[in-house]
Each structure stands twice: as C-alpha cells, then as structure tokens.
C-alpha positions as CSV (number, residue, x, y, z in Angstrom):
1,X,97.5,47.3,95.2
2,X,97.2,50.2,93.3
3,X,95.4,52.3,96.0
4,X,97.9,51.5,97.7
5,X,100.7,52.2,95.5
6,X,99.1,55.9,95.4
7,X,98.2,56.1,99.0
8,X,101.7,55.6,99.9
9,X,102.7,58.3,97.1
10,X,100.5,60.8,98.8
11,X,101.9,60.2,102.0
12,X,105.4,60.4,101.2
13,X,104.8,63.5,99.2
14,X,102.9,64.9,102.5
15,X,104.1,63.7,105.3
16,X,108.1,63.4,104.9
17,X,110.3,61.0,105.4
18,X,109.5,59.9,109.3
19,X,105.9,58.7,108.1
20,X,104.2,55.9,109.8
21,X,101.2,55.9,107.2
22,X,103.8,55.4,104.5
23,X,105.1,52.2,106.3
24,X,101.7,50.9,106.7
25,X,101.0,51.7,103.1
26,X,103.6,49.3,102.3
27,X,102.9,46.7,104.6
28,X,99.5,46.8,103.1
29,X,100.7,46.4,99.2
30,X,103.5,43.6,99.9
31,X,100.7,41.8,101.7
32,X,98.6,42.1,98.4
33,X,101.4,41.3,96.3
34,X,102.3,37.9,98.3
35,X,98.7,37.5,98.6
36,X,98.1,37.2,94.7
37,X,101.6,35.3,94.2
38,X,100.1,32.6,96.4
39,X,96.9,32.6,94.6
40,X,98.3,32.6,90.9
41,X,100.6,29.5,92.1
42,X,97.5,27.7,94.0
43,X,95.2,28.3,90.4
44,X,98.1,26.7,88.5
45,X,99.1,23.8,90.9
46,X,95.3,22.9,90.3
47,X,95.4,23.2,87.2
48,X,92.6,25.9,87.2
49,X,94.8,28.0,85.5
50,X,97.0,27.1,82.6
C-alpha cells in the first residue's frame, strides 16, 4: 500500500491532473486496503486474532 501511496504521488506530481497511471495507482491501493480489511475481520471472526 505504501508503494502505492508514493507511486501515485510521483505520478500526480509528473504527469498532471489527466493521469491514467494515477487512477490505476489508486485502484491498486483501495484494493489493498479492502483486501486487508477483509482479512483483519476473517482473523478475528476465527478467533485467530484477538
């Protein structure tokens, strides 16, 4: 998520405002975070986490 995070900073600071690497960046990094949300909640609904 975090080379994300800074790959889409580069490209915004590059590329402008009509970027379609910065979109992709964040496709990329809400994936991740959903990704880990669903995770956290599946280690704590089996009790793997506490």
């Amino acid at each position: 998520m975090l080379l994300s995070l800074a790959a889409g900073a580069g490209y915004l600071l590059r590329d402008g405002t009509s970027s379609k690497r910065l979109l992709t960046s964040l496709k990329w990094r809400i994936g991740f975070a959903a990704l880990l949300l669903v995770l956290i909640t599946y280690g704590f609904l089996s009790g793997q986490l506490t």
